[in-house]
Residue, then its C-alpha position, 0 to 999 in steps of 0.5 A: x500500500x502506497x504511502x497515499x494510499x494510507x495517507x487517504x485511508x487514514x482520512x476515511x476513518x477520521x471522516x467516518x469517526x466524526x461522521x455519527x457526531x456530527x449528525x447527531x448533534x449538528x441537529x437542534x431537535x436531538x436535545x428535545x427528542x431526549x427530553x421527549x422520551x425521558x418525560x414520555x418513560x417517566x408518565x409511563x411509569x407513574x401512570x401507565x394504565x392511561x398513559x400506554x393507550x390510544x386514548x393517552x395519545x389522543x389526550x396528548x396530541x389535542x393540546x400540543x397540535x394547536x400550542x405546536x402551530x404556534x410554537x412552529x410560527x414562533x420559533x421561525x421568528x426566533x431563527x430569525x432573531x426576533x421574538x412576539x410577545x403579542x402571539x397569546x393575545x393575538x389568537x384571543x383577538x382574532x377569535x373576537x373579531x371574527x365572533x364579533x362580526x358573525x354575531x353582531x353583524x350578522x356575516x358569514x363565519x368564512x367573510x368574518x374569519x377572512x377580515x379577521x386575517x387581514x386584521x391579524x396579518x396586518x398587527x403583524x407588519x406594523x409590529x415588523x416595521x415597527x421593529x426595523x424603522x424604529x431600532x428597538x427591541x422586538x420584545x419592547x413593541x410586540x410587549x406594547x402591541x400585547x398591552x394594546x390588544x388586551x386593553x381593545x378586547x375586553x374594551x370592545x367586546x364589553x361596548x358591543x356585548x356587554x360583557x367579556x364573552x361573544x357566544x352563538x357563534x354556531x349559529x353562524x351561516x357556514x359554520x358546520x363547514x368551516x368547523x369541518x376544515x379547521x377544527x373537527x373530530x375524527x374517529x379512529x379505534x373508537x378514540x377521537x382525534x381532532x383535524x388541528x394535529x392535521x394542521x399541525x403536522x403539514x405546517x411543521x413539514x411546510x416550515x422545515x421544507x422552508x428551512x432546509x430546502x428554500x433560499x428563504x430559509x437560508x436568509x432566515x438562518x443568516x438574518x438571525x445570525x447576523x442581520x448586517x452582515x445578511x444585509x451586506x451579501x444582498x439578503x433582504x433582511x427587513x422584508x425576511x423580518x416582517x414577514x416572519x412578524x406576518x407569519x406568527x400574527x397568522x398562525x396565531x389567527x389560525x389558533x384563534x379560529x380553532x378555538x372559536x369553532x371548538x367552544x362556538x364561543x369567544x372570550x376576551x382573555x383567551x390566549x393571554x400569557x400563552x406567548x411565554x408557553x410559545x417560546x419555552x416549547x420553541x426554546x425546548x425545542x433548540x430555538x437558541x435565542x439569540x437567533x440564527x439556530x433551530x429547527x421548525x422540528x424541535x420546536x413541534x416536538x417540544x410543543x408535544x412535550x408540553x402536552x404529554x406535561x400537562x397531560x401527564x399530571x392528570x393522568x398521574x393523580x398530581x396537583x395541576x398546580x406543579x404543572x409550570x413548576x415541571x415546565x421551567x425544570x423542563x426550560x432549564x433543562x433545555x437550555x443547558x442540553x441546547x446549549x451542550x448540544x450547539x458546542x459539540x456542534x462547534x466542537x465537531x465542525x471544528x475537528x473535520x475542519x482540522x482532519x481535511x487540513x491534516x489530509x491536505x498537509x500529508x498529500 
């Protein structure tokens, strides 16, 4: 064997010994797959006779389809850098309007949620530009965007209705169908799944096609990472910001009519404090937040987490009220695995780069 054959050789093993690390914690979602799999052993235990069954998974999915389309939308925006603390509110807001004008005016549920979108779609860009033309935290305008709306909601229903609570709106023309669309039950083993895990499922494949697959989802990498720098290679970094302000605004519209077509009613302080539950499950689920870093994946997975939490505790027999005790263990928790994982990342890249130079050196 010629010395460039060794040569060569011993470069293949280097590769393929860094190969499996490489894979396994380049990604951001391994730290929310273990947590997943820990929490789901953990209730397995404790209480297994609900837990080990379709209808335990029927009872896990329901909370964290819709909590997992807003967790997915948020952690885009995370990726990207910047945070929404108006998502929880919103979904209260785009339930009342559309409530509000089914019941009050009379319209039909589809013309009522559609206003109600452009509504929520437009929140959204404001909040965006805000952000850009003003130079100031998105924390700091999305947390006044939050107080607005929740000042609005209660304002404004109680001058239309009188109180804090829009009902009847079953009674809407074309309820049943949209009720069909956006927020059913399907019958499967004799358990009920309801059609918002369907939605919860295409947009997390939808948003990690993005991701992955599209220049748009390189920009959102590379604006989160650094947004001068983005801006300097020719990335549009202002527009790739508010449409991701856009993007929350409107998952959060979707949850909003979910829930208006699930209770057939509306109520002003629907969603409030929800956004912090948003950002854990996207955190848990690798959203550094500092931005630049995550995966649309994780975050679904940390969202079913959150439901197997909550889930879990009833089915264990424990007092609800340790449920946010158990979920800021699980952010800490998180937070120090992502951070582990992201340095091995670091760590890894860091060696193959060192191996092809030594490789290169040798040949």
């Amino acid at each position: 064997m010629t010395t460039g054959t060794i040569g060569a050789a011993r470069a293949d093993e280097r590769m393929a010994e860094l190969g499996m690390a490489r894979k396994i914690f380049r990604r951001p979602e391994v730290g929310a797959v273990i947590g997943a799999a820990v929490v789901w052993l953990f209730f397995a235990v404790v209480a297994p006779e609900n837990w080990i069954s379709v209808r335990g998974v029927a009872r896990i999915l329901d909370p964290s389809s819709t909590l997992g389309i807003m967790a997915v939308a948020v952690a885009l925006l995370m990726i990207g850098g910047e945070f929404d603390l108006s998502t929880g509110v919103m979904t209260g807001t785009a339930g009342l309007i559309a409530g509000l004008l089914a019941t009050e005016l009379g319209m039909n549920i589809w013309l009522a949620m559609f206003l109600a979108l452009v509504f929520a779609l437009a929140v959204g860009y404001i909040n965006g530009l805000m952000v850009i033309k003003t130079g100031l935290p998105s924390f700091i305008v999305t947390l006044a965007t939050f107080f607005i709306l929740r000042g609005a909601n209660v304002g404004v229903t109680r001058l239309l209705v009188n109180q804090v609570r829009v009902g009847g709106i079953d009674k809407a023309t074309g309820f049943e169908a949209a009720r069909l669309v956006f927020n059913t039950e399907i019958s499967i083993w004799d358990t009920e799944f309801r059609t918002t895990i369907i939605w919860w499922l295409v947009l997390t494949a939808l948003a990690t096609w993005v991701l992955l697959r599209t220049k748009y989802g390189s920009w959102i990498f590379a604006v989160g990472g650094d947004a001068n720098a983005a801006r300097n290679v020719g990335v549009p970094s202002d527009r790739v910001k508010i449409a991701l302000f856009m993007t929350t605004a409107g998952a959060a519209w979707l949850v909003g009519i979910m829930n208006d077509l699930r209770l057939r009613s509306a109520v002003a302080s629907q969603g409030i404090g929800q956004e912090f539950v948003y950002i854990i499950a996207a955190v848990i689920g690798g959203c550094l937040l500092t931005g630049g870093y995550g995966s649309a994946v994780g975050a679904a997975v940390g969202a079913v987490i959150f439901g197997m939490a909550q889930v879990g505790i009833v089915f264990a027999g424990w007092d609800t009220d340790w449920f946010f005790s158990f979920l800021g263990i699980m952010l800490l928790a998180a937070v120090l695995v992502n951070n582990y994982t992201r340095k091995r990342a670091e760590a890894v890249t860091v060696a193959v780069a060192k191996s092809r130079k030594e490789e290169d050196e040798e040949d």
